[in-house]
N, CA and C atoms as a LAMMPS dump frame, in Angstrom:
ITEM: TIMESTEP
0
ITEM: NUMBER OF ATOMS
264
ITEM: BOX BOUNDS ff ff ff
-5.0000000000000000e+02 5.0000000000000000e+02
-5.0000000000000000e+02 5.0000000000000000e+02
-5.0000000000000000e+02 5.0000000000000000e+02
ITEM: ATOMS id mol type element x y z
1 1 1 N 3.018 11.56 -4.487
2 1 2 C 3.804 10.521 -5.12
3 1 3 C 2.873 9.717 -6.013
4 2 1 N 3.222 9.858 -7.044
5 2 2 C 2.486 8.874 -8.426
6 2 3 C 3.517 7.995 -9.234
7 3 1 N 3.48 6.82 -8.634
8 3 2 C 5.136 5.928 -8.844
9 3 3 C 4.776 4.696 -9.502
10 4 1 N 5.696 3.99 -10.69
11 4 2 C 5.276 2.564 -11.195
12 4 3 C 6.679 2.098 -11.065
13 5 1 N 7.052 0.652 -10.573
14 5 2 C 8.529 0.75 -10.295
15 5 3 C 8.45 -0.998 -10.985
16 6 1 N 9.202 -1.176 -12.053
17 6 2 C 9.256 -2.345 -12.463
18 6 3 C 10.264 -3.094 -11.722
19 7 1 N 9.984 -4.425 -11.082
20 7 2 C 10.802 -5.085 -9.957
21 7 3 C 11.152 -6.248 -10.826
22 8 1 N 10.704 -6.823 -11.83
23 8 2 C 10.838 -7.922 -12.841
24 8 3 C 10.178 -7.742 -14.038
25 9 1 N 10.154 -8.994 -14.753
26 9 2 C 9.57 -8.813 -16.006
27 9 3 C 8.206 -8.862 -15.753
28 10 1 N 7.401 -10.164 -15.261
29 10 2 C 6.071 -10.084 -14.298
30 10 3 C 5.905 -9.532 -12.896
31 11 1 N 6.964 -8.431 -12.265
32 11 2 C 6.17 -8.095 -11.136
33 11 3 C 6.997 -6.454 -11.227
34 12 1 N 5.813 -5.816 -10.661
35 12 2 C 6.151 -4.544 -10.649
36 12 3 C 4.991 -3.6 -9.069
37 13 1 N 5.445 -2.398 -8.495
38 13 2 C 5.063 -1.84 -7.732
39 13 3 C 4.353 -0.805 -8.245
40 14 1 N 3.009 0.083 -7.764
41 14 2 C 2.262 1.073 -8.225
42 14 3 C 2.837 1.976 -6.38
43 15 1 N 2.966 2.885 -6.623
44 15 2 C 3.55 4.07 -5.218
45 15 3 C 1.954 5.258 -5.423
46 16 1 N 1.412 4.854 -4.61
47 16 2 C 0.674 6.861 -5.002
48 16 3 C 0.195 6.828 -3.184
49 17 1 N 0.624 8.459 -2.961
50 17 2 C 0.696 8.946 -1.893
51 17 3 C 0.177 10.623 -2.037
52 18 1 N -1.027 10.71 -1.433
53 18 2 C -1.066 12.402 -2.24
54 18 3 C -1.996 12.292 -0.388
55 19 1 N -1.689 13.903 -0.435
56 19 2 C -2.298 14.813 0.92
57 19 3 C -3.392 15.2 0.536
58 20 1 N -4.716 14.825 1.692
59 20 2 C -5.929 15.419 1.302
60 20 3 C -6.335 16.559 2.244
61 21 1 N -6.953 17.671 2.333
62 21 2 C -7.08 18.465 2.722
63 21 3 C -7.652 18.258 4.713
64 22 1 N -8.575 17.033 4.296
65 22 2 C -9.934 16.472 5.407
66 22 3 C -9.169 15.038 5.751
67 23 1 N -8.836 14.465 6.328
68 23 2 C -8.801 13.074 6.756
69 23 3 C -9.932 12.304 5.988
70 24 1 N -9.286 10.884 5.067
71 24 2 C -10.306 10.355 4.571
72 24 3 C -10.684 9.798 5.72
73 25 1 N -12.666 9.275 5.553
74 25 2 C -13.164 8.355 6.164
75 25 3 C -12.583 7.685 6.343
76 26 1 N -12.627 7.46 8.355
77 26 2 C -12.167 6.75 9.086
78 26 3 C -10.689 6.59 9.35
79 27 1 N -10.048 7.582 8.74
80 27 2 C -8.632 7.583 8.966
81 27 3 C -8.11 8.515 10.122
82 28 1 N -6.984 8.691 10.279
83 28 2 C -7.052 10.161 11.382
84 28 3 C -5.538 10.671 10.525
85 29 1 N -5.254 10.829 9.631
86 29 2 C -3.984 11.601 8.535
87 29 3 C -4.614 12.1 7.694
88 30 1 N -3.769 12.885 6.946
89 30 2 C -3.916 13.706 6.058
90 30 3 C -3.669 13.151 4.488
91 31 1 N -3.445 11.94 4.616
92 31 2 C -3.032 11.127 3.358
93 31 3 C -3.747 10.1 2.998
94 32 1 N -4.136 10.397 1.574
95 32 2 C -4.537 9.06 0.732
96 32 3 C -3.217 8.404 0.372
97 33 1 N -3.412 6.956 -0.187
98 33 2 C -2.374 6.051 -0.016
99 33 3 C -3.159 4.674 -0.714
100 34 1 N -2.422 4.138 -1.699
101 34 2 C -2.607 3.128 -2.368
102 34 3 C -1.4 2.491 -2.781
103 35 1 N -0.448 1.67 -1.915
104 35 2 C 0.689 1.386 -2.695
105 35 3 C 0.527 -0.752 -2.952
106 36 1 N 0.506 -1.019 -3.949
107 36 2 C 0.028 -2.079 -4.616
108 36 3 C 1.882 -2.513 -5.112
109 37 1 N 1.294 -4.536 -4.624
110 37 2 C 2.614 -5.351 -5.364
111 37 3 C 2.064 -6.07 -6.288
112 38 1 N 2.196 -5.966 -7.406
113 38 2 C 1.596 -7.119 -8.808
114 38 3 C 2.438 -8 -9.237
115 39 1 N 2.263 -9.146 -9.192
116 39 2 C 2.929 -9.986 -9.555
117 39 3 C 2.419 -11.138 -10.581
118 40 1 N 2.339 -11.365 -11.931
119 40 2 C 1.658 -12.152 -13.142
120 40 3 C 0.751 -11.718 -12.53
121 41 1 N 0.207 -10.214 -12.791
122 41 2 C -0.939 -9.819 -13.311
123 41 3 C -2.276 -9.778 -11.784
124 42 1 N -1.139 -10.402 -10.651
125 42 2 C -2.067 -10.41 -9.321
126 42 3 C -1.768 -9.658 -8.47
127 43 1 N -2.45 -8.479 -7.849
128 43 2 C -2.418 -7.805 -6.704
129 43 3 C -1.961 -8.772 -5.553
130 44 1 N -0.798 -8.826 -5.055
131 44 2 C -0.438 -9.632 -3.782
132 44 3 C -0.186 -8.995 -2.558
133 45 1 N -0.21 -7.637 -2.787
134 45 2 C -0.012 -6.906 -1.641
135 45 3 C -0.372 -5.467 -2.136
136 46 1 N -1.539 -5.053 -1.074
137 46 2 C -1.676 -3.796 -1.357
138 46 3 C -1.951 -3.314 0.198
139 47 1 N -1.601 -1.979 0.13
140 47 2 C -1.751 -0.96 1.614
141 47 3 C -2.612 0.135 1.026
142 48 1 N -3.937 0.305 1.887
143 48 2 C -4.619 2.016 1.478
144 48 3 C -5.128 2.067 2.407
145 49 1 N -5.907 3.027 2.5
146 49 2 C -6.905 3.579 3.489
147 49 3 C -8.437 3.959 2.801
148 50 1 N -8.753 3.315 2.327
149 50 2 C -10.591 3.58 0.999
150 50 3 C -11.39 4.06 2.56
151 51 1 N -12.009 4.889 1.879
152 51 2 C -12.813 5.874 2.961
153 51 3 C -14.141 4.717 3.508
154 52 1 N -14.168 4.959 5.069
155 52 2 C -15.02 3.672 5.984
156 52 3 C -14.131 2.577 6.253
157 53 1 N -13.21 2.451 5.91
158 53 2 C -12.339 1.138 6.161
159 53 3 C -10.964 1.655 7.126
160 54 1 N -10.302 2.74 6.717
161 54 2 C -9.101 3.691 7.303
162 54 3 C -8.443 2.495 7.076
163 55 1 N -6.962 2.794 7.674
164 55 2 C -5.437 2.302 6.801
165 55 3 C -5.675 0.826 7.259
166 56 1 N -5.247 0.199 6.443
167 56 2 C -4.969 -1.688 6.297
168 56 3 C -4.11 -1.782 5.33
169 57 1 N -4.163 -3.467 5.169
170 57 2 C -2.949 -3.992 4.706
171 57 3 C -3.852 -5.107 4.242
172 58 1 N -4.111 -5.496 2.428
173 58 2 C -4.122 -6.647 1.997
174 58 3 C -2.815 -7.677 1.84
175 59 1 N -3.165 -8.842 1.913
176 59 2 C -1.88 -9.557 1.896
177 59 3 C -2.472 -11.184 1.15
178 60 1 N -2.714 -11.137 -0.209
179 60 2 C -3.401 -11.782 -0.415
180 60 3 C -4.995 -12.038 -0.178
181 61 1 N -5.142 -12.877 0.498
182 61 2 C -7.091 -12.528 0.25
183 61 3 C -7.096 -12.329 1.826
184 62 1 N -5.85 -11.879 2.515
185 62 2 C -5.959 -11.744 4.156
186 62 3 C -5.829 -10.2 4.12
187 63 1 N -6.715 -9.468 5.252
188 63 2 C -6.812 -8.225 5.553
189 63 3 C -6.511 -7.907 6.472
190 64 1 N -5.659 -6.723 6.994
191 64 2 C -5.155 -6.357 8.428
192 64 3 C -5.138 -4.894 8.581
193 65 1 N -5.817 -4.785 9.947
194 65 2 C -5.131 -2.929 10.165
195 65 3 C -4.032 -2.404 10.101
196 66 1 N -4.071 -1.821 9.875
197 66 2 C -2.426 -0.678 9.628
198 66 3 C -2.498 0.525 10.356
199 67 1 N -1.361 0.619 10.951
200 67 2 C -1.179 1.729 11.863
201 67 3 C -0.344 2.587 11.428
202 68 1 N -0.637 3.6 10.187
203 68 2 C -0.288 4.966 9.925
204 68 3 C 0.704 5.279 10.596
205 69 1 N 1.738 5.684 10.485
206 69 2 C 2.506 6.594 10.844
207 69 3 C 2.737 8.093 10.256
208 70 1 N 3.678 7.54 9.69
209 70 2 C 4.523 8.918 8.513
210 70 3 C 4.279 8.231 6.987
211 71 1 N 4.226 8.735 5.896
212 71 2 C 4.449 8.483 4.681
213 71 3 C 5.721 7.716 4.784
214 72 1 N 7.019 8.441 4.986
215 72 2 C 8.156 7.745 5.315
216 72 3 C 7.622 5.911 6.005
217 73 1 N 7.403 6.066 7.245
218 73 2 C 7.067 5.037 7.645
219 73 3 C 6.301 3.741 6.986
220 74 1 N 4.885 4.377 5.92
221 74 2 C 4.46 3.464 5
222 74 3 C 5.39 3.049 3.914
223 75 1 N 6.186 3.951 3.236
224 75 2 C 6.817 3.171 2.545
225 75 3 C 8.105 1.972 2.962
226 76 1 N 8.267 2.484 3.833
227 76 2 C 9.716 1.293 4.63
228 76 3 C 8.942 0.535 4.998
229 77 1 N 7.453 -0.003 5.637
230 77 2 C 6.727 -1.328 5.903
231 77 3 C 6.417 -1.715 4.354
232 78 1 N 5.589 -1.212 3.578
233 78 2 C 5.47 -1.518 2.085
234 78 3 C 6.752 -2.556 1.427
235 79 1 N 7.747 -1.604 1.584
236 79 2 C 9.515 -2.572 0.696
237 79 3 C 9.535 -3.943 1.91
238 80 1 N 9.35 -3.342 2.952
239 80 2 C 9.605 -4.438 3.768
240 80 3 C 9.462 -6.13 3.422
241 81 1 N 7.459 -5.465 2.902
242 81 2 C 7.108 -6.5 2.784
243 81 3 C 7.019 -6.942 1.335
244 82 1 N 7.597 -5.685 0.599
245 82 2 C 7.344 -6.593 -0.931
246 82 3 C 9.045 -7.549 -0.737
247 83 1 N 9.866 -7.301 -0.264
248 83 2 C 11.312 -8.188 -0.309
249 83 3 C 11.333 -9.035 0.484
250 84 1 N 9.826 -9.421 1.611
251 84 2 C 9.992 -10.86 2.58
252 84 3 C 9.001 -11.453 1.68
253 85 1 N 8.179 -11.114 0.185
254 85 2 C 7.488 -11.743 -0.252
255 85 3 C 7.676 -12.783 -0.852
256 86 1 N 7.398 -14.331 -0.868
257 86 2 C 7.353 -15.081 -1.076
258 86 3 C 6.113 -16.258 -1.75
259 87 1 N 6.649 -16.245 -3.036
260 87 2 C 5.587 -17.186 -4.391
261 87 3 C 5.115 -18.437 -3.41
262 88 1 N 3.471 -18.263 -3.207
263 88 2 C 3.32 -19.874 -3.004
264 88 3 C 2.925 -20.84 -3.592
């Protein structure tokens, strides 16, 4: 999945989901994963797994583990949280 999904005039979603052969560093799936919320030009929410770190959840300048499931599963927490998102 290589996805750009315009949600407004200033905010829009980046989707990319691709299968890697090896589990990245520190992950235990088969999937890379970068799905990013921009809003005027600011990353406010992003989910990946960057190799040594395995799956988390930025949420602003706060960082959290993420517990992988299914692709399916990342994207229904992802919408979740871009539609409880709230401008502060």
């Amino acid at each position: 999945m290589d996805e750009r999904h315009l949600i407004a005039e200033d905010r829009f979603v980046e989707l990319r989901i691709w299968r890697v052969p090896r589990p990245v560093r520190a992950s235990d799936h088969l999937y890379k994963f970068s799905l990013a919320f921009v809003v005027k030009g600011i990353c406010v929410l992003r989910y990946d797994n960057e190799a040594g770190k395995g799956s988390h959840v930025h949420r602003g300048h706060k960082e959290a583990d993420y517990k992988f499931v299914t692709p399916e599963k990342l994207l229904e927490d992802f919408w979740s949280d871009v539609e409880g998102w709230e401008e502060p």
